[in-house]
C-alpha positions as CSV (number, residue, x, y, z in Angstrom):
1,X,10.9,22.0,-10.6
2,X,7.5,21.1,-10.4
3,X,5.9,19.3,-7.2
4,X,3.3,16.3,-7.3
5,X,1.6,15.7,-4.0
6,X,0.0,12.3,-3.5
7,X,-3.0,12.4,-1.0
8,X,-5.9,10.4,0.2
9,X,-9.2,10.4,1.7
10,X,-8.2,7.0,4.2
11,X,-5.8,5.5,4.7
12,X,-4.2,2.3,2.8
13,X,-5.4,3.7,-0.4
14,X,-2.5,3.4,-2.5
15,X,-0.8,6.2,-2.2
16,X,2.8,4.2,-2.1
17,X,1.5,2.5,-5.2
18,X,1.3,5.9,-7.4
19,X,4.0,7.0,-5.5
20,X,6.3,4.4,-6.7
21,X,4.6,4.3,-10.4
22,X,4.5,8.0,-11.0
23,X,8.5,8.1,-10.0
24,X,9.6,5.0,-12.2
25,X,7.6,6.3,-15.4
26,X,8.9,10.3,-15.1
27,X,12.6,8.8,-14.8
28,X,11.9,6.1,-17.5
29,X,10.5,9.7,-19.7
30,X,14.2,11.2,-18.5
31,X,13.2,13.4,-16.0
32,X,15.3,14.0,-12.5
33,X,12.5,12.7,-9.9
34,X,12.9,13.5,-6.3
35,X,10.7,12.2,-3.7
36,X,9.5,13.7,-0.2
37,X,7.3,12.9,2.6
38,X,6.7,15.8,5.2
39,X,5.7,13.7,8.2
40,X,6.7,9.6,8.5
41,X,4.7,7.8,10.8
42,X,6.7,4.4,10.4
43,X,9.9,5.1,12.7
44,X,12.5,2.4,11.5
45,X,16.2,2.7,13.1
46,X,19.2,2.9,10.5
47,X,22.1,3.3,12.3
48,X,21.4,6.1,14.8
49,X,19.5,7.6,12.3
50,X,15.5,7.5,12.7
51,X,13.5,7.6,9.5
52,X,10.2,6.5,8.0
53,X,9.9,3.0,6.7
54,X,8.4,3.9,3.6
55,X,10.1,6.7,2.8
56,X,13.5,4.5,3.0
57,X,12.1,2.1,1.0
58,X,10.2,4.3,-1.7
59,X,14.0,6.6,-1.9
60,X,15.5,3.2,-2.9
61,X,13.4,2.0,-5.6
62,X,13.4,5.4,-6.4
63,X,17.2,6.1,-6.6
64,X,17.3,9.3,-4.7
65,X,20.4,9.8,-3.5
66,X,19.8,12.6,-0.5
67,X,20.1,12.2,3.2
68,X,17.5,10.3,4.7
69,X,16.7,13.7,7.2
70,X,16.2,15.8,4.3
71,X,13.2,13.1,2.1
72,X,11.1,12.9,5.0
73,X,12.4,15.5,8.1
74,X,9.4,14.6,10.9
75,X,8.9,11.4,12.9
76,X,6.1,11.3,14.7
77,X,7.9,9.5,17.7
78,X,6.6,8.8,20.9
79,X,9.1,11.2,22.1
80,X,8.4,14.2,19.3
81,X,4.6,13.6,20.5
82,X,5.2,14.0,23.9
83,X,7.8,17.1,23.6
84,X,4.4,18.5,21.2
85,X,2.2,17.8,24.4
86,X,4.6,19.6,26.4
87,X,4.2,22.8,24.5
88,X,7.6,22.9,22.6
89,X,8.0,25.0,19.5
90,X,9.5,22.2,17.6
91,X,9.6,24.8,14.0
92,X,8.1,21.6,12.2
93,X,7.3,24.2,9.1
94,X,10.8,25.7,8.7
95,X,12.4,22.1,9.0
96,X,10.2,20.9,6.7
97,X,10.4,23.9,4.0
98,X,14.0,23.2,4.5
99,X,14.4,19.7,4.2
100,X,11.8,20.2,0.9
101,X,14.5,22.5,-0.6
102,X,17.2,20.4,0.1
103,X,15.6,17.4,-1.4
104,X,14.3,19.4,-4.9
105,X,17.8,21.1,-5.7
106,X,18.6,19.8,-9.2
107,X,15.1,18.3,-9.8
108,X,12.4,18.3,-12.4
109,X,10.0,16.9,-10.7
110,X,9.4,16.3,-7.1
111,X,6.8,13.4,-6.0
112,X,5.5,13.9,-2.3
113,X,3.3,11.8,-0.5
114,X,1.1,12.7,2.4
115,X,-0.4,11.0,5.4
116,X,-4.1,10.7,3.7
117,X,-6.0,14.2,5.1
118,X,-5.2,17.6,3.9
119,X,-5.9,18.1,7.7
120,X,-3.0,15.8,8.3
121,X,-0.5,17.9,10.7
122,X,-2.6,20.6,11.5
123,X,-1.6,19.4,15.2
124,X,1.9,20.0,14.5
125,X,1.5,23.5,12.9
126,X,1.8,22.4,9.2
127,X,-0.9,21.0,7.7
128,X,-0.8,19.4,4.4
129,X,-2.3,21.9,2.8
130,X,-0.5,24.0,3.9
131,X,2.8,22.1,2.4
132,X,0.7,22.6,-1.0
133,X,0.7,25.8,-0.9
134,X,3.9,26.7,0.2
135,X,5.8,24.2,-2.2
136,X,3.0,25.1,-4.7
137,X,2.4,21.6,-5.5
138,X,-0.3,19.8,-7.8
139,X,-2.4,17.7,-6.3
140,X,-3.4,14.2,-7.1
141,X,-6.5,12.5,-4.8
142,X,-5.9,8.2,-4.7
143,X,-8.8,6.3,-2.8
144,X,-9.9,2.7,-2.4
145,X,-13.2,1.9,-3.4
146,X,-15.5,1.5,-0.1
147,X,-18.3,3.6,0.0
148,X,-19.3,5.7,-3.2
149,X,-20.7,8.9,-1.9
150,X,-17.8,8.8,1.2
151,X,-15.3,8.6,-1.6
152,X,-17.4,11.4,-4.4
153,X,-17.8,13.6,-1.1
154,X,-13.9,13.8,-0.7
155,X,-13.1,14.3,-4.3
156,X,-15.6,17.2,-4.2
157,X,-14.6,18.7,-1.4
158,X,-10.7,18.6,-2.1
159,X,-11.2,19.8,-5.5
160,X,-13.1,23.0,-3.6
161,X,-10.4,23.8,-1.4
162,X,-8.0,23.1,-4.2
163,X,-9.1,24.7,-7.2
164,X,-6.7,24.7,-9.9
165,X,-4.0,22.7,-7.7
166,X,-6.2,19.4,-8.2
167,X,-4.5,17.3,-11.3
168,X,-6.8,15.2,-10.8
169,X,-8.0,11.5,-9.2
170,X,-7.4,7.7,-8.9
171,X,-9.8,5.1,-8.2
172,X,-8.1,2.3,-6.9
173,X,-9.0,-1.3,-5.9
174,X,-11.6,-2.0,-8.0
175,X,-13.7,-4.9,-7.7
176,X,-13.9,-6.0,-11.5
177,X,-17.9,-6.1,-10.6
178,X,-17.5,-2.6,-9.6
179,X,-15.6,-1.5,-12.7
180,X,-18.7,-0.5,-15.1
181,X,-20.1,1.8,-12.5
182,X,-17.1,3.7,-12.0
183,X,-16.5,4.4,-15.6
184,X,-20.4,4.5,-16.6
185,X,-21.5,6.3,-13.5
186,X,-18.9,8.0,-11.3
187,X,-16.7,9.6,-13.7
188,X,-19.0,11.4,-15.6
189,X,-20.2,12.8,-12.2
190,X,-17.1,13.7,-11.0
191,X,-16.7,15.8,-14.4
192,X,-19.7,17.2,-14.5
193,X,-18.1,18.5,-10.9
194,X,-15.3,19.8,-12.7
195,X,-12.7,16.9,-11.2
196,X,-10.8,14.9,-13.9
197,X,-10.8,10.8,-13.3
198,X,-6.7,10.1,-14.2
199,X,-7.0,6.7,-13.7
200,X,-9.1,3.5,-12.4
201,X,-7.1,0.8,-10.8
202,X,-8.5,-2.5,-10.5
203,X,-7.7,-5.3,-7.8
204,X,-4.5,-6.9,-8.6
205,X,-3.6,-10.0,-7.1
206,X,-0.4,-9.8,-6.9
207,X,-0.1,-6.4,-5.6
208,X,-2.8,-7.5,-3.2
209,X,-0.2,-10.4,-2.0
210,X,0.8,-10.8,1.7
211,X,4.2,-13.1,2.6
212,X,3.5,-15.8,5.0
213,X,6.0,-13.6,7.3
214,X,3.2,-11.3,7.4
215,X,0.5,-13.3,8.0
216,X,2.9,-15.6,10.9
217,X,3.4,-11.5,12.6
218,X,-0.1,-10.6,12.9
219,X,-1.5,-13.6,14.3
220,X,1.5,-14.8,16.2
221,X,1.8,-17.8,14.7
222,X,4.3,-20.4,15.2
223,X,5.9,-21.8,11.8
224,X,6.2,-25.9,12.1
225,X,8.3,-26.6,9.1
226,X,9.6,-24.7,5.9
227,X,10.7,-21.2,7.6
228,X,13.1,-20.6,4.5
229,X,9.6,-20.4,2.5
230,X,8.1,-17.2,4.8
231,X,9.1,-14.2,2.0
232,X,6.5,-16.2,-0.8
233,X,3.4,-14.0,-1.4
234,X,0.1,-15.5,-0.8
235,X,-2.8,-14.0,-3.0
236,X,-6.2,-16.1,-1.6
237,X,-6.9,-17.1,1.4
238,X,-9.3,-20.5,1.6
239,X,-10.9,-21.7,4.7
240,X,-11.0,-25.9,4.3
241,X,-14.3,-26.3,5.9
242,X,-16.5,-28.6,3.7
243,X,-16.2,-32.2,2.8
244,X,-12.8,-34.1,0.6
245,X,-14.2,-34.1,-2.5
246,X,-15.7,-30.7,-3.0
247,X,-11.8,-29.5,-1.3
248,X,-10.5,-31.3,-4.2
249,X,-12.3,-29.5,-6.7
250,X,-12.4,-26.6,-5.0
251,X,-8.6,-26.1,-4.0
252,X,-7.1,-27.0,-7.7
253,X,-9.0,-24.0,-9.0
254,X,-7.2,-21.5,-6.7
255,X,-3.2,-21.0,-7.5
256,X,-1.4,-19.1,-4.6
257,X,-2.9,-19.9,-1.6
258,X,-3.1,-20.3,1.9
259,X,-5.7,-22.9,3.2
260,X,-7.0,-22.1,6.6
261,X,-8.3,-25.1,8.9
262,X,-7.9,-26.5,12.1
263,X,-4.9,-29.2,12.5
264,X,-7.1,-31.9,13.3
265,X,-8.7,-32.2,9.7
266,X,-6.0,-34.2,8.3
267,X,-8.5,-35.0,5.5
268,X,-8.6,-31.3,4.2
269,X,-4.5,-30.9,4.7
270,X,-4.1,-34.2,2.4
271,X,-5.9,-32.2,-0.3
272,X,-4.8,-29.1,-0.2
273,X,-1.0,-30.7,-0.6
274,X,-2.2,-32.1,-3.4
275,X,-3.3,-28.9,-4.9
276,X,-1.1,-25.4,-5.7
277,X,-0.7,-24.5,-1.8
278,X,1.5,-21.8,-0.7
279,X,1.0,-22.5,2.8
280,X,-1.1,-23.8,5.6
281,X,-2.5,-22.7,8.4
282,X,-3.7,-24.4,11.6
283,X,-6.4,-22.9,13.3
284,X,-7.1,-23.0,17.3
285,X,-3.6,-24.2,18.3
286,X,-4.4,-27.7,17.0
287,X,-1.0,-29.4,15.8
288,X,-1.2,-31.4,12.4
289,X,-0.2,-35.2,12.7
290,X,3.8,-36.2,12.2
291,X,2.8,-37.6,8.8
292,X,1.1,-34.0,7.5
293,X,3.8,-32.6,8.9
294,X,6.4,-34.5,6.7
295,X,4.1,-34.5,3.5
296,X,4.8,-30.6,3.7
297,X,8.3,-30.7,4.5
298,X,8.7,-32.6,1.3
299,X,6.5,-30.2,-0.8
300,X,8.1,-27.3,0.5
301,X,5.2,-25.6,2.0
302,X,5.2,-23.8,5.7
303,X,2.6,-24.7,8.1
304,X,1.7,-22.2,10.5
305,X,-0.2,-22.8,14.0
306,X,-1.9,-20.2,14.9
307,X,-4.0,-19.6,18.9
308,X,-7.0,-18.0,17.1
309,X,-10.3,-19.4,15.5
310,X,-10.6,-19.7,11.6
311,X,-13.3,-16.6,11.7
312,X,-11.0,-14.7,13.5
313,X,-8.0,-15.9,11.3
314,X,-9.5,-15.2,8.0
315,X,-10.5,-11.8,9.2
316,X,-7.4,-10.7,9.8
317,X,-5.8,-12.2,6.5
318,X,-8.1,-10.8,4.6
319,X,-7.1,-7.0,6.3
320,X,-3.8,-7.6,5.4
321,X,-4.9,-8.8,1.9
322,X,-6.4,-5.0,2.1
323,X,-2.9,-3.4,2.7
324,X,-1.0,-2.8,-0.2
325,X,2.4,-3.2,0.9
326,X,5.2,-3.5,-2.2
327,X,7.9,-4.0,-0.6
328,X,8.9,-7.1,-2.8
329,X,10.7,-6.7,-5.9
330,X,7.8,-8.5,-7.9
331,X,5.7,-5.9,-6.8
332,X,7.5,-3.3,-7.4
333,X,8.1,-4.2,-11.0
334,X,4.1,-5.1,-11.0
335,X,3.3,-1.8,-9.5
336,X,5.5,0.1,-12.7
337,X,3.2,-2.1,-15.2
338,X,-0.1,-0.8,-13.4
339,X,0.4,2.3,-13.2
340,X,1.9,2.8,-16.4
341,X,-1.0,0.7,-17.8
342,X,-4.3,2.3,-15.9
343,X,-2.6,6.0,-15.2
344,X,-3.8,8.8,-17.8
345,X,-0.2,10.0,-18.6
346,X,-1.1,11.8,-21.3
347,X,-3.4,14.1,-19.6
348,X,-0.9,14.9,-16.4
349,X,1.8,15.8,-18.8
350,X,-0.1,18.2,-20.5
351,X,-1.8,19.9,-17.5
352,X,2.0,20.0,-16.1
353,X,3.4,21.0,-19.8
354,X,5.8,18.4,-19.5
355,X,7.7,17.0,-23.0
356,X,8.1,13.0,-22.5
């Protein structure tokens, strides 16, 4: 059995996303796959079971059929945290060891995914290091592309505590600007270092797509009309803030979007229903007239009211633009193309001396 550990140097990086792809391609090669995550951080109540959301969702797609306790055996709870405070040996190594055991009987290869820090856990007593080397996992690094040097600093310094564990790392989100340095620049410094590049993974709009229930959540909206629409994926946000006519030619260039303006611009609203439109959304808790209002209904598209301003409410789309989530079937089936597409599979089977 042979374990893969997914980590990160920040968090929302993708590590669900090579997760997910990694899984779906060994199986579709016709290895057993298990998957494992040490410490969930996303309690979600099944029954009177507590797991992690994630790991729930990832163990579906995933089609691991093992007790939810034994693919990810720690929830950091408020309760676990506290007990921690309180100085309670809580033998988070031997449940986890255990659990990791449990989970890999039968398996060829075991895909684990960690909080983002090799530090992650030292608080508890098990760092994720020191899951690596206990399970004697390979490593692979996934980041988001931020800051250059931040990210090259990570990779360098993993790969030094590492050593031979590293497989290997991802650049993910890629600005397609961006994409010539990475390949031109960045990778050929990395191996110079010593670090091999498995894969670079531009921004995807559909993977990058939020569902209007998502955006309604974080900014506490108020849906007007349409609620049976909420699960569609929105992949641009545009703010309706110049004049009719430049709207006009502006909106029917963008596909799969969410106009943001205030209620009272009933100029801007006529256009954008005019145009592809996913959804609106009414900034500073200004209603739309009763004649917007039906126009939408009879398109099919929600409108949302939302308490904030529109800098405030693009803001916050735009962060949740930033976090991949895949829990939509398209994206899972998106996610498996990726990967399979961008990932150097080729390479990580022959480091692992895997047959396909």
């Amino acid at each position: 059995m042979i374990p893969i550990f997914i980590a990160s140097l920040s968090t929302f990086s993708g590590k669900n996303l090579i997760c997910l792809g990694l899984g779906l391609k060994f199986k579709k090669d016709g290895h057993k796959i298990g998957y494992f995550k040490p410490v969930g951080f996303s309690p979600i109540h099944l029954g009177d079971v507590i797991t992690d959301e994630d790991a729930l969702f990832l163990s579906k797609v995933l089609e691991v059929n093992e007790p939810l306790d034994s693919i990810c055996p720690v929830i950091l709870t408020d309760d676990l945290i506290k007990r921690l405070m309180e100085g309670e040996e809580l033998h988070i190594r031997q449940k986890t060891m255990a659990a990791f055991h449990q989970a890999s009987a039968g398996k060829d290869i075991m895909i684990a995914r960690g909080i983002g820090r090799l530090s992650g856990g030292t608080s508890l007593g098990f760092s994720e290091l020191d899951f690596i080397q206990e399970s004697d996992a390979r490593v692979i690094f996934v980041d988001k592309f931020e800051s250059s040097i931040d990210m090259l600093d990570g990779f360098i310094y993993a790969s030094k505590i590492l050593k031979d564990k590293l497989l290997g790392v991802v650049f993910n989100l890629i600005p397609p600007a961006r994409l010539p340095y990475v390949q031109n620049t960045l990778i050929p410094f990395l191996k110079a270092n010593g670090i091999t590049t498995l894969g670079i993974i531009p921004k995807d709009p559909v993977l990058g797509a939020v569902p209007i229930k998502e955006i309604v959540h974080s900014l506490q909206g108020k849906v007007l009309c349409c609620e049976d629409k909420i699960d569609d994926l929105i992949e641009h946000f545009v703010i309706g803030a110049m004049n009719v006519e430049s709207a006009l030619r502006y909106f029917r260039k963008v596909s799969n979007k969410a106009v943001i303006t205030g209620g009272d611009r009933s100029d801007i609203l006529l256009a954008a229903l005019e145009t592809p439109t996913k959804c609106l959304i009414l900034t500073g808790e200004l209603y739309p007239s009763a004649s917007i209002l039906g126009r939408a209904q009879e398109a099919g598209i929600p409108v949302v009211v939302v308490g904030s301003d529109t800098a405030e409410t693009i803001e916050t789309c735009e962060n949740l633009s930033g976090c991949l989530s895949l829990h939509f079937k398209s994206k899972v089936q998106r996610a498996a193309e990726v990967v399979e597409r961008e990932i150097d599979f080729h390479t990580i089977y022959q480091q692992l001396k895997l047959s396909k």
